[in-house]
py3Dmol code that shows the C-alpha trace and the ligand (Angstrom):
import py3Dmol

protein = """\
ATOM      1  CA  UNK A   1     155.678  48.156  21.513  1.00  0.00           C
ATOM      2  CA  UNK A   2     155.379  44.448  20.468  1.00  0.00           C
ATOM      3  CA  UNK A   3     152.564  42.808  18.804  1.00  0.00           C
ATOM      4  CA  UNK A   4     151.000  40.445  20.333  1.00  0.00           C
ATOM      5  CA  UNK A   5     152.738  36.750  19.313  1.00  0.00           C
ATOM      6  CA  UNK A   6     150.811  34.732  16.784  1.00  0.00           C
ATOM      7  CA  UNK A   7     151.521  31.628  18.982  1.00  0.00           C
ATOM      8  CA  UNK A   8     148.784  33.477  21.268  1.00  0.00           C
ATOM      9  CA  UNK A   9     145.213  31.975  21.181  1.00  0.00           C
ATOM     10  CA  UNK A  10     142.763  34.499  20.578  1.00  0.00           C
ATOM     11  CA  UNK A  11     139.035  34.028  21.422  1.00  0.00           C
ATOM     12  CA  UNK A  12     136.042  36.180  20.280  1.00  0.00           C
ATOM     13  CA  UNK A  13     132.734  36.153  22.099  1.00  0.00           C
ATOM     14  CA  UNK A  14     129.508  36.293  19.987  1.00  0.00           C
ATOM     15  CA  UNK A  15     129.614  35.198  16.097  1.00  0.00           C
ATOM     16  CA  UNK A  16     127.748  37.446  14.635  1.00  0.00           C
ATOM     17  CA  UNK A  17     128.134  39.925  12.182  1.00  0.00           C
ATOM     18  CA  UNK A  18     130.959  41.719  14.460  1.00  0.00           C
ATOM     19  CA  UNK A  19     132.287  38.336  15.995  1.00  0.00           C
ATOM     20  CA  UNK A  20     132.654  36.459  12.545  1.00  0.00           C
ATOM     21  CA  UNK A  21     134.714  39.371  10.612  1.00  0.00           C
ATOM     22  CA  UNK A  22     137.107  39.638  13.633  1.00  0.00           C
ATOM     23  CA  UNK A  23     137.692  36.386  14.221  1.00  0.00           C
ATOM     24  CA  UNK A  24     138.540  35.517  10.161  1.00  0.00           C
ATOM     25  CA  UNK A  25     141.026  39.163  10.684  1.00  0.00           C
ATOM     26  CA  UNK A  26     142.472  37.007  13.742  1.00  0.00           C
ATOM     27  CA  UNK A  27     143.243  33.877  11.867  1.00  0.00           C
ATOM     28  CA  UNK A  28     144.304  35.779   8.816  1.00  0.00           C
ATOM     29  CA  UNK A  29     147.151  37.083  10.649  1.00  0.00           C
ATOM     30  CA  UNK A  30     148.149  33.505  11.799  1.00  0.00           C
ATOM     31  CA  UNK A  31     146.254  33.130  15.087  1.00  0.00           C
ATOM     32  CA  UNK A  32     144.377  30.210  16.635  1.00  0.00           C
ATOM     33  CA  UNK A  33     141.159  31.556  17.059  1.00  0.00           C
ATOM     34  CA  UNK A  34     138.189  30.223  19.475  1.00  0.00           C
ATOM     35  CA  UNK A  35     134.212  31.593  17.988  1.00  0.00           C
ATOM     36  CA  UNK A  36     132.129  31.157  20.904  1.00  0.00           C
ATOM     37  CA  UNK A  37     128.481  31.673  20.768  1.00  0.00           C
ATOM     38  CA  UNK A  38     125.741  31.145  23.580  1.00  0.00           C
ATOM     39  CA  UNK A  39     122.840  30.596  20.517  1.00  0.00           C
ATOM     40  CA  UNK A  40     122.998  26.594  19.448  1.00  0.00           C
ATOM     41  CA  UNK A  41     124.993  26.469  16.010  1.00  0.00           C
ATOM     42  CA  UNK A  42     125.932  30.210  15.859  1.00  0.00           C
ATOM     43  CA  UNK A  43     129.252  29.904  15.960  1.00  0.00           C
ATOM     44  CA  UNK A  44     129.658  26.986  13.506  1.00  0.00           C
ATOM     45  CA  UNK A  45     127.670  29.252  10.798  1.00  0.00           C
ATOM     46  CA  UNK A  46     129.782  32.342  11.778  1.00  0.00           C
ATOM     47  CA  UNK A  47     132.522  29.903  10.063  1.00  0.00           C
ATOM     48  CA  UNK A  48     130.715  29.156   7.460  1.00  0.00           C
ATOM     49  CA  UNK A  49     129.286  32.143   6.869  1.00  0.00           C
ATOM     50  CA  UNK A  50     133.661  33.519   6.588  1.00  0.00           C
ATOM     51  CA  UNK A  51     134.341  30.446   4.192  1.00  0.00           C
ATOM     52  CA  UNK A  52     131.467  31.537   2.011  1.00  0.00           C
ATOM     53  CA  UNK A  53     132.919  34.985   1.682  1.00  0.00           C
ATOM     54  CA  UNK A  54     136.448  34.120   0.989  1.00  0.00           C
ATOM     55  CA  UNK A  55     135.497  30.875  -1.008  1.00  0.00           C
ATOM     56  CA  UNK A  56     134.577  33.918  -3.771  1.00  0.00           C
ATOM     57  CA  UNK A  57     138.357  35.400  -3.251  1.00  0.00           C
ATOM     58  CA  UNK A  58     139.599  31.894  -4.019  1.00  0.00           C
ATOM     59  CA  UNK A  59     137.125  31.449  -6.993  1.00  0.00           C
ATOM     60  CA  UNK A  60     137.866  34.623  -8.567  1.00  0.00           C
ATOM     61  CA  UNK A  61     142.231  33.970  -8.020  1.00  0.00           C
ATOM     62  CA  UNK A  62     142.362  36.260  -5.447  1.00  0.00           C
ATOM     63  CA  UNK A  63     143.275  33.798  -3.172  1.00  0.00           C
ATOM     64  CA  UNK A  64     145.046  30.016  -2.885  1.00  0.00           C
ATOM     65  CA  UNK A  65     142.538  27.231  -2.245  1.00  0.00           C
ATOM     66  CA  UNK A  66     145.395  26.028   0.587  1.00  0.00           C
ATOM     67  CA  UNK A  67     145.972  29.191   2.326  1.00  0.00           C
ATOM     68  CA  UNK A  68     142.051  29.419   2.667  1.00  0.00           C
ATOM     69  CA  UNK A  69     141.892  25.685   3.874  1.00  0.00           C
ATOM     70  CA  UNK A  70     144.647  26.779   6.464  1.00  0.00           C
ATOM     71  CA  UNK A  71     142.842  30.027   7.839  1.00  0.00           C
ATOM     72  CA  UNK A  72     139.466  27.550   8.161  1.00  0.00           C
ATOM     73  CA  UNK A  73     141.520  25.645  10.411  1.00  0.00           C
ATOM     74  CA  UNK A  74     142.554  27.881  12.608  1.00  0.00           C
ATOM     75  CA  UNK A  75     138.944  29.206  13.623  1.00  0.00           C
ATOM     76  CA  UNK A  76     137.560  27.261  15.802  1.00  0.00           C
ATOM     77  CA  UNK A  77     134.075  27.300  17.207  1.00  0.00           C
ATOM     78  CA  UNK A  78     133.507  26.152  20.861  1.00  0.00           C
ATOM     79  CA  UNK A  79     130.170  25.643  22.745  1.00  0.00           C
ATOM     80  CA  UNK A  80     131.212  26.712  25.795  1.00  0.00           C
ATOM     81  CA  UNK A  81     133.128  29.691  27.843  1.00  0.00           C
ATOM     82  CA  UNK A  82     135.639  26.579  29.304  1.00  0.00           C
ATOM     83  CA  UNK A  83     137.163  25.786  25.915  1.00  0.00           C
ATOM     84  CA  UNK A  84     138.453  29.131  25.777  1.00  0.00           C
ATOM     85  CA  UNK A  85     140.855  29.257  28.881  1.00  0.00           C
ATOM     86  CA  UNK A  86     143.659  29.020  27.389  1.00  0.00           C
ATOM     87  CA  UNK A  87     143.355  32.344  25.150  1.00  0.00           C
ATOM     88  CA  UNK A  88     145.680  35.188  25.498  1.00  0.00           C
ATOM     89  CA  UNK A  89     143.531  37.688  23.955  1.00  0.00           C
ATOM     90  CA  UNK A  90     139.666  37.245  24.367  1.00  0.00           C
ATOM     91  CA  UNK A  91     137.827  39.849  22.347  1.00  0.00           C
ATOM     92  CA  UNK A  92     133.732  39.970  23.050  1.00  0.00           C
ATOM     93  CA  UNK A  93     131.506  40.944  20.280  1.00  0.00           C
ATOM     94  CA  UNK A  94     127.949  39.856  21.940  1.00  0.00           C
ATOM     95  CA  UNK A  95     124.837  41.852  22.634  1.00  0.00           C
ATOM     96  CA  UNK A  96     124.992  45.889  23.244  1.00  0.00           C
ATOM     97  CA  UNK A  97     123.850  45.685  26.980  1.00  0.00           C
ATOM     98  CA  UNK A  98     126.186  46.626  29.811  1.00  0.00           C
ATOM     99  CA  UNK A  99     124.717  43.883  32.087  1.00  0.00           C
ATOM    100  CA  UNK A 100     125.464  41.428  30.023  1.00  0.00           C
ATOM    101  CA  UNK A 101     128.827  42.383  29.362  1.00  0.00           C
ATOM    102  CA  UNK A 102     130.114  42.736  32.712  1.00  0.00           C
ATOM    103  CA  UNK A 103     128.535  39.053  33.703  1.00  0.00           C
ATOM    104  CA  UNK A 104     130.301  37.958  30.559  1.00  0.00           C
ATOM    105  CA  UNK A 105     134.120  39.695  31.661  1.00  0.00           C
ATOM    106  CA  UNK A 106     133.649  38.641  35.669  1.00  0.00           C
ATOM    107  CA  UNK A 107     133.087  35.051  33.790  1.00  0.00           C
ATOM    108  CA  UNK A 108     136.149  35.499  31.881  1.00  0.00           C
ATOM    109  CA  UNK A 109     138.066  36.620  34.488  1.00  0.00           C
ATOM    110  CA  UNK A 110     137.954  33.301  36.630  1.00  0.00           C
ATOM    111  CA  UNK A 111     138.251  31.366  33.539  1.00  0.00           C
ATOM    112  CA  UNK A 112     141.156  32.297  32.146  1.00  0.00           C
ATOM    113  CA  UNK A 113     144.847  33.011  33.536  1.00  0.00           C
ATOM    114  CA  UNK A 114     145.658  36.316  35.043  1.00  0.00           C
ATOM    115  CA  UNK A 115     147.445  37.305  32.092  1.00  0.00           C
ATOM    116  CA  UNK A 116     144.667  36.981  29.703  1.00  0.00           C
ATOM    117  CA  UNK A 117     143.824  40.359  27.964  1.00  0.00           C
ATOM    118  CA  UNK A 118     140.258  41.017  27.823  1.00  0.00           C
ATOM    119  CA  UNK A 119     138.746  43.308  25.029  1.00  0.00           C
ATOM    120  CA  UNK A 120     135.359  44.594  24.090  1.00  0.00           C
ATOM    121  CA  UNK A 121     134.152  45.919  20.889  1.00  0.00           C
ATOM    122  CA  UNK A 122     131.277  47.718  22.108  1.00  0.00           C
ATOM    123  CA  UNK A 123     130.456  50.447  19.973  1.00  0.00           C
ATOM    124  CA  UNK A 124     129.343  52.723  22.645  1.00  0.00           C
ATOM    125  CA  UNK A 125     129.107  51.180  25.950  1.00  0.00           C
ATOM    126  CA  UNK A 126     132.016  53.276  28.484  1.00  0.00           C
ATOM    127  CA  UNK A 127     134.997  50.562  29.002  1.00  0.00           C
ATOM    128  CA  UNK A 128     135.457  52.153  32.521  1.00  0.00           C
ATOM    129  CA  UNK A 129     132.307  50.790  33.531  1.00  0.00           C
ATOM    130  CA  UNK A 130     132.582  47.546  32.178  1.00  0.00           C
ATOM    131  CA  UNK A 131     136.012  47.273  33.645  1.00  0.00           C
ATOM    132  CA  UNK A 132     134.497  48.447  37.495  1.00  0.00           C
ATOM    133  CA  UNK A 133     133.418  45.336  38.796  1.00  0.00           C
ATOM    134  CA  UNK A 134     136.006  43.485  37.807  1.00  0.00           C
ATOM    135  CA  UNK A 135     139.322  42.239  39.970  1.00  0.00           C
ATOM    136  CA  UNK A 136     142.050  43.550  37.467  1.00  0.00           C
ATOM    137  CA  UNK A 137     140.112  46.342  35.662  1.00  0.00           C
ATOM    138  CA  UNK A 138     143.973  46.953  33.900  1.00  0.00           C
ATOM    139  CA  UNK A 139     143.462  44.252  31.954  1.00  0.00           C
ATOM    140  CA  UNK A 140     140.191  44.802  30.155  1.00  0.00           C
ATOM    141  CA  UNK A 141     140.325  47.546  27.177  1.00  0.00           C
ATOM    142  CA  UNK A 142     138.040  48.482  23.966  1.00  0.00           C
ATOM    143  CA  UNK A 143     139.052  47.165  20.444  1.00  0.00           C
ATOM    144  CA  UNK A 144     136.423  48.538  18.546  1.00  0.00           C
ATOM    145  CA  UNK A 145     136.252  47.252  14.677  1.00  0.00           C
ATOM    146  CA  UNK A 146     134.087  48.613  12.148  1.00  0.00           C
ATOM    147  CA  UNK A 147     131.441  46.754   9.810  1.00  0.00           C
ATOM    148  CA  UNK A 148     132.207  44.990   8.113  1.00  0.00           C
ATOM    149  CA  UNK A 149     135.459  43.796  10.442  1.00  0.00           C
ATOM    150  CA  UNK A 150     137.733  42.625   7.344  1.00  0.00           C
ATOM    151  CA  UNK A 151     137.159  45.220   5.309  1.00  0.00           C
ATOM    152  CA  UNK A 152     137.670  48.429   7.442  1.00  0.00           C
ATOM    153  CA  UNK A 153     140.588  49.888   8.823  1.00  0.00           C
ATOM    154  CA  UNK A 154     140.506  51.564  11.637  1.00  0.00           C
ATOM    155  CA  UNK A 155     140.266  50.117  14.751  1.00  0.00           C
ATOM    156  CA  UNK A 156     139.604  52.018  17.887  1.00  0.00           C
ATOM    157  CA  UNK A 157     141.935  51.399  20.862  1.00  0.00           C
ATOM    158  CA  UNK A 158     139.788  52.524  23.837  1.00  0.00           C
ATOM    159  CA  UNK A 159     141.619  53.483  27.723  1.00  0.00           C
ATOM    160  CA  UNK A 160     138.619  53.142  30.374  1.00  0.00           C
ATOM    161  CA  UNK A 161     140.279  54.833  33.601  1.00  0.00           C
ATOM    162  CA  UNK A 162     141.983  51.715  34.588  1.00  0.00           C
ATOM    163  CA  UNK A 163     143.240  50.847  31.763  1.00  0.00           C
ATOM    164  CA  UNK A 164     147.093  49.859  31.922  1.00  0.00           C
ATOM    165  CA  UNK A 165     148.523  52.119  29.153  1.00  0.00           C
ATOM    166  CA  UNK A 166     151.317  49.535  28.577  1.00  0.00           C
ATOM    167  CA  UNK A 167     148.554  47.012  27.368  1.00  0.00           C
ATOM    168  CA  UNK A 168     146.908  49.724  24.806  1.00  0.00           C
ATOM    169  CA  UNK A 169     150.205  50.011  23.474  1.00  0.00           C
ATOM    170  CA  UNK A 170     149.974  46.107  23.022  1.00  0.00           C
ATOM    171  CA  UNK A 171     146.992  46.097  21.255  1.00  0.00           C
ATOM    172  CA  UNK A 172     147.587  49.539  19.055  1.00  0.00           C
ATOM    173  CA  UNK A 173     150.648  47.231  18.013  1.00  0.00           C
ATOM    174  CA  UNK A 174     148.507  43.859  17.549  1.00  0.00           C
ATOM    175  CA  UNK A 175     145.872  45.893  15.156  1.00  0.00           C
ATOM    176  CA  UNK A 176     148.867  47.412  13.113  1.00  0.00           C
ATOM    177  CA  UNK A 177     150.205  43.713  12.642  1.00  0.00           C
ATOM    178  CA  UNK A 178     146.711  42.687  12.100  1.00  0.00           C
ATOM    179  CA  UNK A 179     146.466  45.220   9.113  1.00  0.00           C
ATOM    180  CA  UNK A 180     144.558  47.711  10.115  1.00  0.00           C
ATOM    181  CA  UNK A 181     144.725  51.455  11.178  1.00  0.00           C
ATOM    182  CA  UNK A 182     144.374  51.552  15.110  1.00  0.00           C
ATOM    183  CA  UNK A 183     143.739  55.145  16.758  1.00  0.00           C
ATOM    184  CA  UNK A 184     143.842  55.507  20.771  1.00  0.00           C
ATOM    185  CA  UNK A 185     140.710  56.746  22.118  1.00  0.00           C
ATOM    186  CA  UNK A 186     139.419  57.035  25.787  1.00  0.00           C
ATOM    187  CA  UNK A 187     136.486  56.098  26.807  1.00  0.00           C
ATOM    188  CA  UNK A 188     133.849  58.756  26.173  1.00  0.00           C
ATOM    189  CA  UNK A 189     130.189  58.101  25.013  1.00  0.00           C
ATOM    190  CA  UNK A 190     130.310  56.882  21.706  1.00  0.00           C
ATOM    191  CA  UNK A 191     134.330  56.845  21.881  1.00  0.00           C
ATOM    192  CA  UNK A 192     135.100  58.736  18.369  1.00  0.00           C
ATOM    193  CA  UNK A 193     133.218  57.498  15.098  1.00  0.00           C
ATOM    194  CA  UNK A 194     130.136  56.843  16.658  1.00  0.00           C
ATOM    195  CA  UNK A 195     130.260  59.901  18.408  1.00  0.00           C
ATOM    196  CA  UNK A 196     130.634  61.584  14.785  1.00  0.00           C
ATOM    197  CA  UNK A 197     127.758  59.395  13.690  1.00  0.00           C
ATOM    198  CA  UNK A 198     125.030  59.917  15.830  1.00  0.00           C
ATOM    199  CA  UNK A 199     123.825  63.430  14.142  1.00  0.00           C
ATOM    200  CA  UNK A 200     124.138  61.996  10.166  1.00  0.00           C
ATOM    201  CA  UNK A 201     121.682  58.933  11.415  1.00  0.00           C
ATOM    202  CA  UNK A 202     119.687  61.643  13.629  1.00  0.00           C
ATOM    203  CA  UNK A 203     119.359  64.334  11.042  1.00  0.00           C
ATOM    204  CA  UNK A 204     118.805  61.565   8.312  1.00  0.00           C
ATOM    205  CA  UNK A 205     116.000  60.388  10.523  1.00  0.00           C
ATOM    206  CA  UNK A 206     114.873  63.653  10.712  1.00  0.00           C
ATOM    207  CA  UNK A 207     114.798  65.061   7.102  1.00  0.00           C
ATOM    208  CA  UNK A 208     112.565  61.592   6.501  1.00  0.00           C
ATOM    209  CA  UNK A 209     110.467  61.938   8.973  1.00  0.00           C
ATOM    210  CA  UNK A 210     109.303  65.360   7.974  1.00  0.00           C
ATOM    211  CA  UNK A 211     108.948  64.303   4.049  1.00  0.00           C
ATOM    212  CA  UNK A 212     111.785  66.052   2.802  1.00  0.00           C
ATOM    213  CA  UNK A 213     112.643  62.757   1.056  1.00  0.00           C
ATOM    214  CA  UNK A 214     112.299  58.835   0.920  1.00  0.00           C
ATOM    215  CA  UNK A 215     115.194  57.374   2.401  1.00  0.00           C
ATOM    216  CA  UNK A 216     116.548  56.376  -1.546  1.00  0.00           C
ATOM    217  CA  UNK A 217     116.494  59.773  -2.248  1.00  0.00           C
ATOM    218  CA  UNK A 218     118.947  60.795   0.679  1.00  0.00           C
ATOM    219  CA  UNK A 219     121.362  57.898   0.373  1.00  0.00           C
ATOM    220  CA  UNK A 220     121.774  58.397  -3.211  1.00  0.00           C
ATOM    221  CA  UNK A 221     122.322  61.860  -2.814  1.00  0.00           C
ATOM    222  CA  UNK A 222     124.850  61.536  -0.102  1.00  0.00           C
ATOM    223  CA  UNK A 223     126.507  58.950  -2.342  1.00  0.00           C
ATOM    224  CA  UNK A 224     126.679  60.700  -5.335  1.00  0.00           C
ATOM    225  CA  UNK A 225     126.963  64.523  -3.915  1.00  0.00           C
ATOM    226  CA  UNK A 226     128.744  63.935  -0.875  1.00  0.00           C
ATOM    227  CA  UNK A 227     130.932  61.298  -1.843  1.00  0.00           C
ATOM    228  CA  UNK A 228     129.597  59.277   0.872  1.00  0.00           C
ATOM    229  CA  UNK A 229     130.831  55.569   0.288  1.00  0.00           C
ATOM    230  CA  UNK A 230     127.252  54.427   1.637  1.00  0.00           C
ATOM    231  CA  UNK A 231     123.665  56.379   2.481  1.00  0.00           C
ATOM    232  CA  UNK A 232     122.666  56.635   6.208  1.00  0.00           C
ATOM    233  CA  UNK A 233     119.779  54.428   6.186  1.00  0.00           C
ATOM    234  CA  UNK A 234     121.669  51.548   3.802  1.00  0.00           C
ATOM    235  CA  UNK A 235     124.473  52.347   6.247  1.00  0.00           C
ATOM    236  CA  UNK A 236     121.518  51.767   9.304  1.00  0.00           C
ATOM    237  CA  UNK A 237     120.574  48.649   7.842  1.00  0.00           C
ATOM    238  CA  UNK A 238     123.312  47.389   7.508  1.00  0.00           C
ATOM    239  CA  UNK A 239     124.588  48.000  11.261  1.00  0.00           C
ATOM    240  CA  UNK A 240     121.642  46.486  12.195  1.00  0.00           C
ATOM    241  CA  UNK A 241     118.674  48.736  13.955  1.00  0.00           C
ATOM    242  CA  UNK A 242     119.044  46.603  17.302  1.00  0.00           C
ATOM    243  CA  UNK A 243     122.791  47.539  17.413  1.00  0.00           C
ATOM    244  CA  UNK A 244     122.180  51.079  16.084  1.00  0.00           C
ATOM    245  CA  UNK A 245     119.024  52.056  18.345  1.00  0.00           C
ATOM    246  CA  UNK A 246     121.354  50.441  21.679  1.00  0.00           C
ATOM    247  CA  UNK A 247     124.356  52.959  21.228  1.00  0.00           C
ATOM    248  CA  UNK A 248     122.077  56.219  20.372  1.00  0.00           C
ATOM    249  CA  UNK A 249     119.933  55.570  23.068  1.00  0.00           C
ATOM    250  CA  UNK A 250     123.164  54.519  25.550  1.00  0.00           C
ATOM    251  CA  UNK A 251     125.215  57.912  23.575  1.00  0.00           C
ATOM    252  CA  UNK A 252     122.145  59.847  25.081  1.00  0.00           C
ATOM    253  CA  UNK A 253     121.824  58.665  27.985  1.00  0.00           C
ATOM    254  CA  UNK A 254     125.459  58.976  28.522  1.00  0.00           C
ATOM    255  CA  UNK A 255     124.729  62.787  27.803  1.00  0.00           C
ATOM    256  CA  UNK A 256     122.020  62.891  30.076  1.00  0.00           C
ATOM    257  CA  UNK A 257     119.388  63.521  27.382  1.00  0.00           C
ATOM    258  CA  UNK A 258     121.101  65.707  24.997  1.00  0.00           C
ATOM    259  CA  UNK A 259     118.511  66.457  22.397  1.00  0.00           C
ATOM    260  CA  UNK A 260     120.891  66.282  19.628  1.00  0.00           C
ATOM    261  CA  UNK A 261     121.716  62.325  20.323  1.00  0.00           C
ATOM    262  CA  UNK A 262     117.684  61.580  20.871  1.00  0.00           C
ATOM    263  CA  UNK A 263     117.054  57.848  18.799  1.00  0.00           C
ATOM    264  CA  UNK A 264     114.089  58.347  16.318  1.00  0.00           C
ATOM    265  CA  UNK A 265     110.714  56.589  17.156  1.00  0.00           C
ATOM    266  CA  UNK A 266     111.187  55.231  13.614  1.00  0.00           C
ATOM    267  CA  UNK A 267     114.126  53.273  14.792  1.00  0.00           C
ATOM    268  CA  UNK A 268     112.351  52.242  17.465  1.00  0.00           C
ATOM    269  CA  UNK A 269     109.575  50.600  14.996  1.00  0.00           C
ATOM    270  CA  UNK A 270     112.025  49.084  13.298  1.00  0.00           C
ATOM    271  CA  UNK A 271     113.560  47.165  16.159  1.00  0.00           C
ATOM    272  CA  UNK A 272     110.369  45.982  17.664  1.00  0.00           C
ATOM    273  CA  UNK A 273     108.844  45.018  14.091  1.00  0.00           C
ATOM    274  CA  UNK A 274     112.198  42.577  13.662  1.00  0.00           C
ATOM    275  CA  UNK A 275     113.298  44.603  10.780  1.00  0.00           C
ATOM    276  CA  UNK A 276     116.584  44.442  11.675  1.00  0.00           C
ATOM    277  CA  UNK A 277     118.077  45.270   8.624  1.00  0.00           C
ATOM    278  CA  UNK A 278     120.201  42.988   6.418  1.00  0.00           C
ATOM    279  CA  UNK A 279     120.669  40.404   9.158  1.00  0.00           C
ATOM    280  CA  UNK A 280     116.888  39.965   8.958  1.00  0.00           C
ATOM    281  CA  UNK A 281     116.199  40.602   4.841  1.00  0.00           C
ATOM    282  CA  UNK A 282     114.322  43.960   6.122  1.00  0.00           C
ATOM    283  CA  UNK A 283     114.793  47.029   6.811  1.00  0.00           C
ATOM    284  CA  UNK A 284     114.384  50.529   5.325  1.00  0.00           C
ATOM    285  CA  UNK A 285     115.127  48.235   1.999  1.00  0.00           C
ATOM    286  CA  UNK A 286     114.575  44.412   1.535  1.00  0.00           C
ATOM    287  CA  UNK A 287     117.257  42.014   0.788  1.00  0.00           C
ATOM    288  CA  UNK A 288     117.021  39.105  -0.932  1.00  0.00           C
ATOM    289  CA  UNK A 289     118.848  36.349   0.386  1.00  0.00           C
ATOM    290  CA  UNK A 290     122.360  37.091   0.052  1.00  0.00           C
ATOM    291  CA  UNK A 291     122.267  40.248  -1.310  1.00  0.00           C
ATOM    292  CA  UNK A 292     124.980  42.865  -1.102  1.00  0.00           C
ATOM    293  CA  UNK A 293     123.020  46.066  -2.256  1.00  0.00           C
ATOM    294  CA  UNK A 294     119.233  47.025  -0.990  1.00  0.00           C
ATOM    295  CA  UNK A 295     116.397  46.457  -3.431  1.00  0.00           C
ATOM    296  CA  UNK A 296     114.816  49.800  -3.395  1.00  0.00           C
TER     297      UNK A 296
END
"""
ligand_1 = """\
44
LIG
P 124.884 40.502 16.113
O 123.489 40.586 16.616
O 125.146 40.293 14.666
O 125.673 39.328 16.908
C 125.718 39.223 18.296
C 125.951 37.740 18.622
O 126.233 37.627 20.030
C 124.724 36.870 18.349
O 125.110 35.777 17.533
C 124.279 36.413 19.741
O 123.761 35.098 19.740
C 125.577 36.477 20.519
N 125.430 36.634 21.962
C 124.566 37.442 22.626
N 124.764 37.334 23.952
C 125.791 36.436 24.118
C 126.474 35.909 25.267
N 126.140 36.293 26.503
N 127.477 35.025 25.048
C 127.812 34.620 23.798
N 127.208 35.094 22.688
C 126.208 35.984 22.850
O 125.601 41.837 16.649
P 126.886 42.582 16.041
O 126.450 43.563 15.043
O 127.912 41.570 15.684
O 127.366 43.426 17.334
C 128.078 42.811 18.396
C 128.807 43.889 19.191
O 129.657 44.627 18.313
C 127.895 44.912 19.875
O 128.499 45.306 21.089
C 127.899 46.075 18.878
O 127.621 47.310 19.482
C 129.340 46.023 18.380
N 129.572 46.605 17.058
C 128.646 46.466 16.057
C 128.879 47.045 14.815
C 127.896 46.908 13.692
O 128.002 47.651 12.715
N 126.937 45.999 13.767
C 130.118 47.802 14.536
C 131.062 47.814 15.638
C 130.760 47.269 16.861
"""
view = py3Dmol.view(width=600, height=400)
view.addModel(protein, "pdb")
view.setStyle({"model": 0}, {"cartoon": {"style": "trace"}})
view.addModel(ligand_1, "xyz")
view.setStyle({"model": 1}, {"stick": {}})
view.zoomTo()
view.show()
């Protein structure tokens, strides 16, 4: 199956941590990309916040000064839904709430042309349902990036019940060309990784709430014993506890209460104290402004 064209304009909804990384993938492989955000000026640092990164790449001779000037171009943010029409591909990276979603796609769905392919990269959130209320449910699939969105692989290629098959096969295609590892998946709570997930942040949760260890302690040893490339609570933080506590508690509901998918009242602190993670400089560690690694 065909990738899509790079003459298509892609547009991703949302510029945050998710929205930002996908959209620089986007333009990297040569498309015109829209960043739309509803919050005033989000979009325009979601820009930013990609030139900072690759700025380093260009510093360090990694990458030409013009090629970067070239990708800037192509990303453009846009106040408002309308500017967007004319996309081929819209992918939405915005809040984990179903709600909100499925206002967002019935939106997008008398915006743009009947051809437009609409994507979500909810991390657990089933694409069938999203897809219900909408007049061509075909058309609307998951493509599910990991964090952070330039740096992973895989991609998740996720078939809610409508889903046309031919149009998976599009986007399995579009990922590959995009340079990264797509996998088909349907649409099952928590689709595959974060399926897997759920019971290393659970039991994590778990071993710390009954003292077994500080949450150092257990990322350190899961780095250095297990191999690990990151700890499950630097890992937490840097998902972000909003977006982490939404898919456990929508991967349990899913499984009407399954005990082993049951989000930690700790979590649950976390969110409504703001620590948010590295997005907000807190979390189970602090961050300093800009840092990469937790201070302990
Ligand atoms: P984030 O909180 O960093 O960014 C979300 C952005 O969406 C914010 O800038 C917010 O202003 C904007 N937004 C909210 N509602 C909107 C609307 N109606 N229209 C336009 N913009 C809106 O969240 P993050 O981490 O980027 O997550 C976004 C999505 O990606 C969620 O569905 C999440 O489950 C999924 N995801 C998150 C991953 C992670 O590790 N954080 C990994 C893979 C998927």
């Amino acid at each position: 199956m065909q990738a899509l064209n790079t003459s298509v304009k892609v547009a991703v909804i949302g510029a945050g941590a998710m929205g930002s990384g996908i959209a620089q993938v986007a333009a990297q492989a040569g498309h015109l990309v829209y960043l739309q955000d509803q919050r005033e000026g989000a979009a325009a640092a979601g820009k930013a916040g990609v030139a900072k990164t690759l700025q380093k790449r260009v510093d360090s001779g990694k990458m030409q000064q013009r090629d970067l000037d070239a990708l800037l171009q192509r990303i453009q943010p846009v106040d408002s839904l309308e500017q967007l029409a004319d996309s081929g591909l819209v992918i939405e990276a915005i809040i984990e709430d179903l709600d909100i979603k499925r206002q967002l796609f019935a939106r997008l769905e008398d915006l743009c042309g009947e051809q437009v392919i609409l994507a979500t990269n909810t991390s657990s959130i089933s694409v069938t349902s999203l897809g219900a209320q909408l007049k061509r449910p075909e058309r609307l699939l998951g493509m599910h990036f990991f964090n952070p969105a330039p740096l992973m692989a895989l991609v998740e290629v996720i078939l809610g019940l409508a889903t046309d098959k031919q149009l998976a096969a599009v986007i399995h295609a579009t990922a590959a060309a995009w340079g990264k590892k797509p996998v088909f998946a349907t649409s099952t709570p928590g689709f595959i990784v974060n399926r897997v997930a759920r019971p290393f942040y659970a039991e994590s949760l778990r071993l710390m709430q009954e003292q077994a260890a500080d949450p150092a302690t257990l990322d350190a040893l899961l780095r250095e014993a297990g191999n690990f490339r990151m700890g499950p609570f630097e890992l937490m933080d840097l998902i972000g506890h909003d977006v982490n506590y939404a898919v456990t508690n929508s991967v349990f509901d899913a499984y009407y209460g399954d005990f082993r998918f049951q989000p930690s009242l700790i979590q649950k602190a976390l969110v409504e104290a703001g620590r948010l993670g590295r997005k907000t400089g807190q979390g189970f560690y602090s961050y300093a402004e800009g840092a990469t690694r937790p201070e302990a």
